[in-house]
Residue frames relative to the residue before (quaternion, step in Angstrom):
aa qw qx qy qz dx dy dz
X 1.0000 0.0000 0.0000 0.0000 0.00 0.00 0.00
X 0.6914 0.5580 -0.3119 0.3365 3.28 1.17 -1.04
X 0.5926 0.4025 -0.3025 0.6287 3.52 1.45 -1.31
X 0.2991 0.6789 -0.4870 0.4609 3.97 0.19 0.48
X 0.5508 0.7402 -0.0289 0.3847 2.82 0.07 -1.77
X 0.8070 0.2121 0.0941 0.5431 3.21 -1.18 -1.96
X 0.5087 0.6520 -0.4326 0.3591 4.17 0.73 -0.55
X 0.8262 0.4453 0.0258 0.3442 2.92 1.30 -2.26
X 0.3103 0.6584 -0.2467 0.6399 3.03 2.15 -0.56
X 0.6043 0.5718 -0.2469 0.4968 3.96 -0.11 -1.29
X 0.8910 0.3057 -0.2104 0.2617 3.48 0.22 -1.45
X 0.4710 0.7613 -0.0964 0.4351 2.55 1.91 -1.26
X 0.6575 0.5682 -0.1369 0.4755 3.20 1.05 -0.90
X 0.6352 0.4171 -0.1706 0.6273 3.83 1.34 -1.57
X 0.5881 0.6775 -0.3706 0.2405 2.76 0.55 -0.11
X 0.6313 0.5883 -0.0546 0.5024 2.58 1.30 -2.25
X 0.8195 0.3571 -0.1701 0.4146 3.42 0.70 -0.96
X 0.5376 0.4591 -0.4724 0.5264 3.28 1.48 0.40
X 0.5644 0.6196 -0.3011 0.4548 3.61 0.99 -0.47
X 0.6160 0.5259 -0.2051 0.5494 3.75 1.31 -1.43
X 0.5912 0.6266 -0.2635 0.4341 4.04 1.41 -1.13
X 0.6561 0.6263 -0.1314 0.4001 3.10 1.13 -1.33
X 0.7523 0.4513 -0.1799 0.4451 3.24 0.85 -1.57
X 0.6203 0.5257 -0.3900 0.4323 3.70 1.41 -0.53
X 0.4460 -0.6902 0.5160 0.2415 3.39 -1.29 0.65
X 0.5233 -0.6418 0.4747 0.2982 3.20 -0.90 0.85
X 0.3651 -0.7634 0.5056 0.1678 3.66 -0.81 0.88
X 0.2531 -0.8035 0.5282 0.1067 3.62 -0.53 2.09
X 0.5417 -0.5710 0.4903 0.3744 3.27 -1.31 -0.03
X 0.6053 -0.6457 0.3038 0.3525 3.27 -1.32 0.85
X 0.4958 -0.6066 0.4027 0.4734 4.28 0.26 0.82
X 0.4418 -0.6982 0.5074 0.2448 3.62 -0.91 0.71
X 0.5268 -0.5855 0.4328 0.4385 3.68 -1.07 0.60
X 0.5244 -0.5705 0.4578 0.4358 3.71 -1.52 0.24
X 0.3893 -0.4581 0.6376 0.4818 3.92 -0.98 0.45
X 0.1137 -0.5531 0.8236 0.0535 3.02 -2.10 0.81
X 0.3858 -0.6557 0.6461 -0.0613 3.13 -1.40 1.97
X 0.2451 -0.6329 0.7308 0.0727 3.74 -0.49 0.75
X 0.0503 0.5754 -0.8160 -0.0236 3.72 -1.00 1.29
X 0.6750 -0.6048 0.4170 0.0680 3.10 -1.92 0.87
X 0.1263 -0.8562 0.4733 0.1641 3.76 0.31 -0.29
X 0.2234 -0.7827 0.5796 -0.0394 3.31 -0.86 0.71
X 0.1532 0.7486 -0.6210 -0.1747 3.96 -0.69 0.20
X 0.3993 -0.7485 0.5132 0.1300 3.16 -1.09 1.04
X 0.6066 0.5770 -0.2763 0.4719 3.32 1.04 0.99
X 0.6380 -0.0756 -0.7586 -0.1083 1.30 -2.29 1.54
X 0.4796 -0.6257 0.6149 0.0181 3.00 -1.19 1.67
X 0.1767 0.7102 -0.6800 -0.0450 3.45 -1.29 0.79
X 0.1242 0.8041 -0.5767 -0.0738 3.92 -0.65 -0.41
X 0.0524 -0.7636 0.6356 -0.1002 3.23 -1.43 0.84
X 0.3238 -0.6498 0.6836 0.0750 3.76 -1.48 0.85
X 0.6682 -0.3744 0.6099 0.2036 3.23 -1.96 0.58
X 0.6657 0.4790 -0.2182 0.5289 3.52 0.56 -1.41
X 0.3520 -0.5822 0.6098 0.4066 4.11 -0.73 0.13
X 0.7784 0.2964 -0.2263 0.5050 3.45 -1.93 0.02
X 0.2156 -0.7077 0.6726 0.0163 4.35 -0.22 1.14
X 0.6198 -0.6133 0.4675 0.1456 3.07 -1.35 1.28
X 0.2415 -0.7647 0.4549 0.3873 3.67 0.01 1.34
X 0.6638 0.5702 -0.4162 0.2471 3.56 0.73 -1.52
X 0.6110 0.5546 -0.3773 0.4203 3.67 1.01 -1.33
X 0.5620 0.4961 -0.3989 0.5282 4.03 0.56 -0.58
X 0.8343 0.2336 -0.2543 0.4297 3.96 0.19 -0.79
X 0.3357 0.6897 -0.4460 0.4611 3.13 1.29 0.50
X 0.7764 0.4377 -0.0817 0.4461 3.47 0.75 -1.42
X 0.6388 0.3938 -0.3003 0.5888 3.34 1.09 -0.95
X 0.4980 0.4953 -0.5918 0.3955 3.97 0.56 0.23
X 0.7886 0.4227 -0.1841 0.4069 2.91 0.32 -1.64
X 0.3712 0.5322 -0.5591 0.5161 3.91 1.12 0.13
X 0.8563 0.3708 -0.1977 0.3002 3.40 0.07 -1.88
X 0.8088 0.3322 -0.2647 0.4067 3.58 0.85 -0.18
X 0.3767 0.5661 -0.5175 0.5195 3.36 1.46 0.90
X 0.7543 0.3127 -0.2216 0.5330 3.52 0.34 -1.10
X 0.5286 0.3945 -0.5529 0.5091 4.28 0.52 0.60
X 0.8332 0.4809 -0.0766 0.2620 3.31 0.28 -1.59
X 0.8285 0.1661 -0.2739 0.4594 3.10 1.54 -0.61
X 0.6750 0.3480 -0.2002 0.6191 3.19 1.57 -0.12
X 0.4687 -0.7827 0.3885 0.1297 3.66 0.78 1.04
X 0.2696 0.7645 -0.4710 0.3479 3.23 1.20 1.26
X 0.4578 -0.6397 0.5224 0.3290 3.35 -1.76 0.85
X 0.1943 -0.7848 0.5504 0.2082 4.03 -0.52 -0.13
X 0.2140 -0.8462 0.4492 0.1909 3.15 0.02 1.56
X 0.8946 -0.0964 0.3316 0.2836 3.41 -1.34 0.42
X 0.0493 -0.8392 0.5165 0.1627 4.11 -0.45 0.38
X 0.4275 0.6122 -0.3654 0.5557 3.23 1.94 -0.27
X 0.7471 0.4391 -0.3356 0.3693 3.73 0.38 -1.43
X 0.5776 0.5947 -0.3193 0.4590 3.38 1.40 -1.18
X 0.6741 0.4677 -0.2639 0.5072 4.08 0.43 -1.07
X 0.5406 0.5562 -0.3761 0.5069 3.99 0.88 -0.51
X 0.8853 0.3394 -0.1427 0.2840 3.34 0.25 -1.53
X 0.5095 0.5518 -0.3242 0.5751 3.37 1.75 -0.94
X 0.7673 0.3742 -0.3916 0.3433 4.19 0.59 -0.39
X 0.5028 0.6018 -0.4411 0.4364 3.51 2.04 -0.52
X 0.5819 0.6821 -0.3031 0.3230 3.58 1.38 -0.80
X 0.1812 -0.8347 0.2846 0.4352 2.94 1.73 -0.54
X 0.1117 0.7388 -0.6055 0.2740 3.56 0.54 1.48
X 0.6035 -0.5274 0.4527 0.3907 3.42 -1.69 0.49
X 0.8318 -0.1843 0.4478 0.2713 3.24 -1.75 0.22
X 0.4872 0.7211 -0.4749 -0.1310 3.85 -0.16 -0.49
X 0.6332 -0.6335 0.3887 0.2160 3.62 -0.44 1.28
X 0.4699 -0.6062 0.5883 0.2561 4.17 -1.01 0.38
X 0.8051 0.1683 0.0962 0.5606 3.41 0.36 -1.11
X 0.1324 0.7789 -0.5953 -0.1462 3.44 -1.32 0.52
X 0.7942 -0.3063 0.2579 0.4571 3.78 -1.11 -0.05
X 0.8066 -0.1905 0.2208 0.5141 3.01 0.64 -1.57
X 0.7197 -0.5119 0.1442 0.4462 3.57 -0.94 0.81
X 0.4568 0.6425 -0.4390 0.4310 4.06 1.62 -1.01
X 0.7959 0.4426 -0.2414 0.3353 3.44 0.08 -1.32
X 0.6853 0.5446 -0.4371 0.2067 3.22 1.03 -0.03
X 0.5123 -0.6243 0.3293 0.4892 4.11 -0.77 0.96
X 0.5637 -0.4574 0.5249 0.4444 3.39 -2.04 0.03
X 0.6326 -0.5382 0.3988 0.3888 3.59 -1.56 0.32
X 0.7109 -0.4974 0.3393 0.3634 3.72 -0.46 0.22
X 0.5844 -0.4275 0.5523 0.4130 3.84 -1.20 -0.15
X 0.6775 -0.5108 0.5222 0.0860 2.90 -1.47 0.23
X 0.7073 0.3585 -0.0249 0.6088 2.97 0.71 -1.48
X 0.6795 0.4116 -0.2677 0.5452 3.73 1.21 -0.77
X 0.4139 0.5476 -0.4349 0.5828 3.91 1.10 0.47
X 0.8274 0.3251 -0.1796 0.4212 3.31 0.26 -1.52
X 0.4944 0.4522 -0.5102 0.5392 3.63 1.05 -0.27
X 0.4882 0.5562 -0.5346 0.4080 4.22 0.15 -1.22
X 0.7717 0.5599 -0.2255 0.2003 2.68 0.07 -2.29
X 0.7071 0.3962 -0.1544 0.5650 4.01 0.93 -1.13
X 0.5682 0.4417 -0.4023 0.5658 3.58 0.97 0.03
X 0.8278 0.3714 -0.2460 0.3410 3.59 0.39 -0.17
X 0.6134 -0.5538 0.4388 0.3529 3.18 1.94 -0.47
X 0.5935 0.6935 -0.2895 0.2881 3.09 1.13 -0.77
X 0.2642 -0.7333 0.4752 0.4083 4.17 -0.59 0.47
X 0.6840 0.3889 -0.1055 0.6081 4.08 1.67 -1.16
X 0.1778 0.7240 -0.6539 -0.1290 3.35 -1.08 0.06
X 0.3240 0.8778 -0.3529 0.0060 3.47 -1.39 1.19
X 0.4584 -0.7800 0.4251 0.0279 2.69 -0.84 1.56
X 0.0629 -0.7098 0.6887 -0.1338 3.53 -1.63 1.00
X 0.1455 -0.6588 0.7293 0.1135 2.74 -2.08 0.62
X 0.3008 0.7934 -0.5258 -0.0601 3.67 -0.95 0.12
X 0.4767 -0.7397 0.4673 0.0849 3.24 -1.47 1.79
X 0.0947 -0.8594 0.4887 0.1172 3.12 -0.57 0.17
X 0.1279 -0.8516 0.5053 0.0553 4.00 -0.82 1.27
X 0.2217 -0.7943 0.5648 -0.0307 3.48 -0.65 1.56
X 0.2332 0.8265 -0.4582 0.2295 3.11 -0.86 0.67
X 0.2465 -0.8679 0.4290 0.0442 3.84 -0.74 1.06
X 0.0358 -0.7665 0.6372 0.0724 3.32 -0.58 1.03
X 0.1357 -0.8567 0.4827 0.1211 3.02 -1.38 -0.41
X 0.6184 -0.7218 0.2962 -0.0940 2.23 -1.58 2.10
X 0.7273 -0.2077 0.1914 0.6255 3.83 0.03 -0.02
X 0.7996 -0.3076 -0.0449 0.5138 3.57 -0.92 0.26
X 0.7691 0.3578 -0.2525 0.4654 4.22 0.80 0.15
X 0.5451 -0.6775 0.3811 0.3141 3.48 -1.32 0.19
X 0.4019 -0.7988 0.4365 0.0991 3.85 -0.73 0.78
X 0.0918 -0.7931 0.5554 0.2326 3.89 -0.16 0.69
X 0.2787 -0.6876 0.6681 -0.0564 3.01 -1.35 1.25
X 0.0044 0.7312 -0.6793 0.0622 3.88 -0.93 1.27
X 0.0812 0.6898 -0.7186 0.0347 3.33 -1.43 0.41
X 0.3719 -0.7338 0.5684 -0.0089 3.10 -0.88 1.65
X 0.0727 0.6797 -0.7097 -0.1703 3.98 -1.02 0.74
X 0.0021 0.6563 -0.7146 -0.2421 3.57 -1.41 -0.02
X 0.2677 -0.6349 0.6862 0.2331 2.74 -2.36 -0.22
X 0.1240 0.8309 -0.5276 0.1258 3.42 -0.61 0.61
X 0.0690 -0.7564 0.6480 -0.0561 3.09 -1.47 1.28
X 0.0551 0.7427 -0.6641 -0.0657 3.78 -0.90 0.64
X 0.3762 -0.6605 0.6333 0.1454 3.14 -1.75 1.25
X 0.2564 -0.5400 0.7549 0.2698 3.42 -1.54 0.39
X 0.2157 -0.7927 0.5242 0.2244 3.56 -0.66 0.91
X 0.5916 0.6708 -0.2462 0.3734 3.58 1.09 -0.64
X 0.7320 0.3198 -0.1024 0.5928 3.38 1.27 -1.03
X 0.1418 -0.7605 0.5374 0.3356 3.39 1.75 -0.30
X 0.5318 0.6344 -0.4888 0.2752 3.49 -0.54 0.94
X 0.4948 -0.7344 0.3987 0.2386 3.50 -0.92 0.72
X 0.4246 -0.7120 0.5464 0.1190 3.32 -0.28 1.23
X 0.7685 -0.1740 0.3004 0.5374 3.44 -0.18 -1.42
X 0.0679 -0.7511 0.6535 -0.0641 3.18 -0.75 1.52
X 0.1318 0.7886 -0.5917 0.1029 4.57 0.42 0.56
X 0.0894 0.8206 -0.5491 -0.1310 3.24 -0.79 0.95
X 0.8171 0.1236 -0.1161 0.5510 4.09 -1.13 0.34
X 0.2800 0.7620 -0.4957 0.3085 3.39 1.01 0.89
X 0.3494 -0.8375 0.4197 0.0195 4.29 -0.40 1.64
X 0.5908 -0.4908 0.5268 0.3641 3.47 -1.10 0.63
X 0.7057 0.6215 -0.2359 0.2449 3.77 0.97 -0.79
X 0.6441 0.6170 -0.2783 0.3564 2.93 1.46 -1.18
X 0.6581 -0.4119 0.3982 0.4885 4.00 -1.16 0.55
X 0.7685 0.4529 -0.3296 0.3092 3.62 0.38 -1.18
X 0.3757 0.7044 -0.3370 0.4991 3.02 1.52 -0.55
X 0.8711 0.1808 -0.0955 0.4466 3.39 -0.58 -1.26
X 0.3658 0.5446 -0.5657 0.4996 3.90 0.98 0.23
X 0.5478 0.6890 -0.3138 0.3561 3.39 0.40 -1.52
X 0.8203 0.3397 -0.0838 0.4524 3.45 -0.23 -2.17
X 0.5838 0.5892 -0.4554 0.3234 3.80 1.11 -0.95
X 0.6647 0.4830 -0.2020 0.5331 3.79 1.39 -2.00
X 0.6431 0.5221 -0.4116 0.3801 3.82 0.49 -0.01
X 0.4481 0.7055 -0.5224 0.1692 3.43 0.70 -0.91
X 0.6625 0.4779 -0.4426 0.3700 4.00 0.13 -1.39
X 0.8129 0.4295 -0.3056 0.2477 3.33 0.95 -1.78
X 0.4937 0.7030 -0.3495 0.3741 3.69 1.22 -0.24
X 0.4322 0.6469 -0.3500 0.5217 3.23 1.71 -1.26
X 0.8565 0.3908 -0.2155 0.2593 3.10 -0.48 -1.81
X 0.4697 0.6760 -0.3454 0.4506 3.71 2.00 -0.60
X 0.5891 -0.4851 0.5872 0.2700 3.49 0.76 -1.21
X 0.6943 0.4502 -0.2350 0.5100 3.71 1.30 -0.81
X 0.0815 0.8025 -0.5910 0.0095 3.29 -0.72 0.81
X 0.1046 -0.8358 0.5262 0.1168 3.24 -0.23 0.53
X 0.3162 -0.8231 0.4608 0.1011 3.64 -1.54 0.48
X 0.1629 -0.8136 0.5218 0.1981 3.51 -0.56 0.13
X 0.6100 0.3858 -0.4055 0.5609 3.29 -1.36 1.09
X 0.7757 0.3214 -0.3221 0.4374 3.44 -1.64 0.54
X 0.8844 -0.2699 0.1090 0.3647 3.37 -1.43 -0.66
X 0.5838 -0.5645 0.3037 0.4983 3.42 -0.89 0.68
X 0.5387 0.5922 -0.5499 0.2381 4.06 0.18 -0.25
X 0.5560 0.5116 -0.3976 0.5206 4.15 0.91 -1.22
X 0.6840 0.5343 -0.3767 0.3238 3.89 0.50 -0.58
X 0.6220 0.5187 -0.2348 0.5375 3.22 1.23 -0.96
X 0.6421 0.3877 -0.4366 0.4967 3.54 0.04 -1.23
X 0.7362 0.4068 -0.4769 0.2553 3.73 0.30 -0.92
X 0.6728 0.6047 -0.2851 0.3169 3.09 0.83 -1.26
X 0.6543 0.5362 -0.1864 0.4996 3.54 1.38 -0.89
X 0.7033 0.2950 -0.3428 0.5484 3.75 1.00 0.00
X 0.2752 0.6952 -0.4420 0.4955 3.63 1.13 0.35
X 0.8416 0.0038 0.0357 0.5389 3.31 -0.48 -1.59
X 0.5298 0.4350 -0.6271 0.3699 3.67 0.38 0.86
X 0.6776 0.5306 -0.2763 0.4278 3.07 0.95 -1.05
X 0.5904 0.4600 -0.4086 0.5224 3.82 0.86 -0.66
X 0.4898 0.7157 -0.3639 0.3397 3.78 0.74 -0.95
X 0.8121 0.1940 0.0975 0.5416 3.43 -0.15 -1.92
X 0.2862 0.5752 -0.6247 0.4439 3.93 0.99 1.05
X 0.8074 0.3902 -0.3195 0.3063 3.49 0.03 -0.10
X 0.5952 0.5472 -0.4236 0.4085 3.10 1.31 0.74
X 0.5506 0.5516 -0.4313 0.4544 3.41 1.33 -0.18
X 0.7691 0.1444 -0.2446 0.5726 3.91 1.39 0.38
X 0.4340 0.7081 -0.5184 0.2037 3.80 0.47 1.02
X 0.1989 -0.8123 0.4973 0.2309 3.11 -1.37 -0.11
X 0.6700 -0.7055 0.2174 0.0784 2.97 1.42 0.34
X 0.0705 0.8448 -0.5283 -0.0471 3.74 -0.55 0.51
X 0.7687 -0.4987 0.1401 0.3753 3.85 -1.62 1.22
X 0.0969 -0.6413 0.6383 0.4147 3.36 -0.67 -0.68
X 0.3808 -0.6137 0.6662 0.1860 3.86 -1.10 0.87
């Protein structure tokens, strides 16, 4: 009876402490912090553009600024800051005025300083800052029994690394015409596809522009998706 007892005592006990096991909470790990991803920014500004022809082709202008804005998301995983915030801060900077669109190719302004990019550029936060100008020349010749529009696009363009202060890409009066140009526009075709931009030939003078204008913008600012750049003093 006695070793009985002490048997039941014994169990009574494992029990208790399987019961006491139970009630404790398992100890979780402490949740990990979120990775924080650092996206770059970019301002694509200031932008000017202008035609031979008065009154610049809106569509041929948003032609270009696509293909500005979805070269530098898509291939170089950049944030694009705002064109409102960008125009606010370049005028608190006290900079001129500088217009979207002008009349004609004379009137457009020269591209900024350097150093005035890279100041913009740290006033805004910004990691890129770039700026352009592109003219466009229309014109009709003629071809067997009718007349043909002809465009040819020039740009200028410079983009700052503001962080490394250094000049990425500095291309000036550089044409839709030139070989490098159209090497460019020949090895792009799928990626334009895949953009959404298609462009045509033949008919009215606007398919000429848009083409002629993603050509040498696009041939332009290819060298930033491999540069290295030099200081600004």
């Amino acid at each position: 009876m006695r070793v009985w007892t002490i048997l039941s005592l014994l169990a009574a006990a494992v029990c208790l402490g399987y019961a006491q096991g139970q009630t404790q909470e398992t100890p979780q790990e402490a949740p990990k912090p979120p990775v924080q991803i650092e996206v770059k920014k970019i301002a694509l500004y200031p932008w000017s553009f202008a035609e031979n022809e008065r009154g610049t082709n809106e569509q041929a202008v948003r032609t270009v600024q696509e293909l500005l804005r979805r070269s530098f998301e898509d291939r170089a995983g950049l944030e694009i800051i705002p064109e409102g915030r960008c125009r606010s801060v370049w005028l608190q900077l006290g900079n001129d005025n500088v217009s979207l669109t002008y009349e004609e190719p004379g009137q457009l302004p020269q591209l900024p300083s350097p150093k005035k990019l890279l100041e913009f550029g740290e006033a805004l936060g910004a990691d890129y800052v770039c700026a352009g100008t592109v003219s466009w020349r229309v014109r009709s010749v003629w071809v067997g029994l009718g007349p043909k529009t002809k465009a040819e696009a020039t740009v200028n363009v410079i983009i700052v690394d503001v962080k490394k202060r250094e000049i990425v890409v500095d291309v000036r009066d550089f044409s839709s015409g030139s070989n490098k140009a159209e090497k460019w526009y020949e090895t792009a075709g799928a990626l334009l596809v895949s953009w959404g931009i298609t462009l045509f030939s033949g008919g009215p003078k606007t398919p000429h522009m848009q083409r002629a204008g993603v050509i040498a913008v696009g041939a332009a600012i290819e060298p930033f998706f491999a540069a290295t750049g030099r200081k600004i003093d």
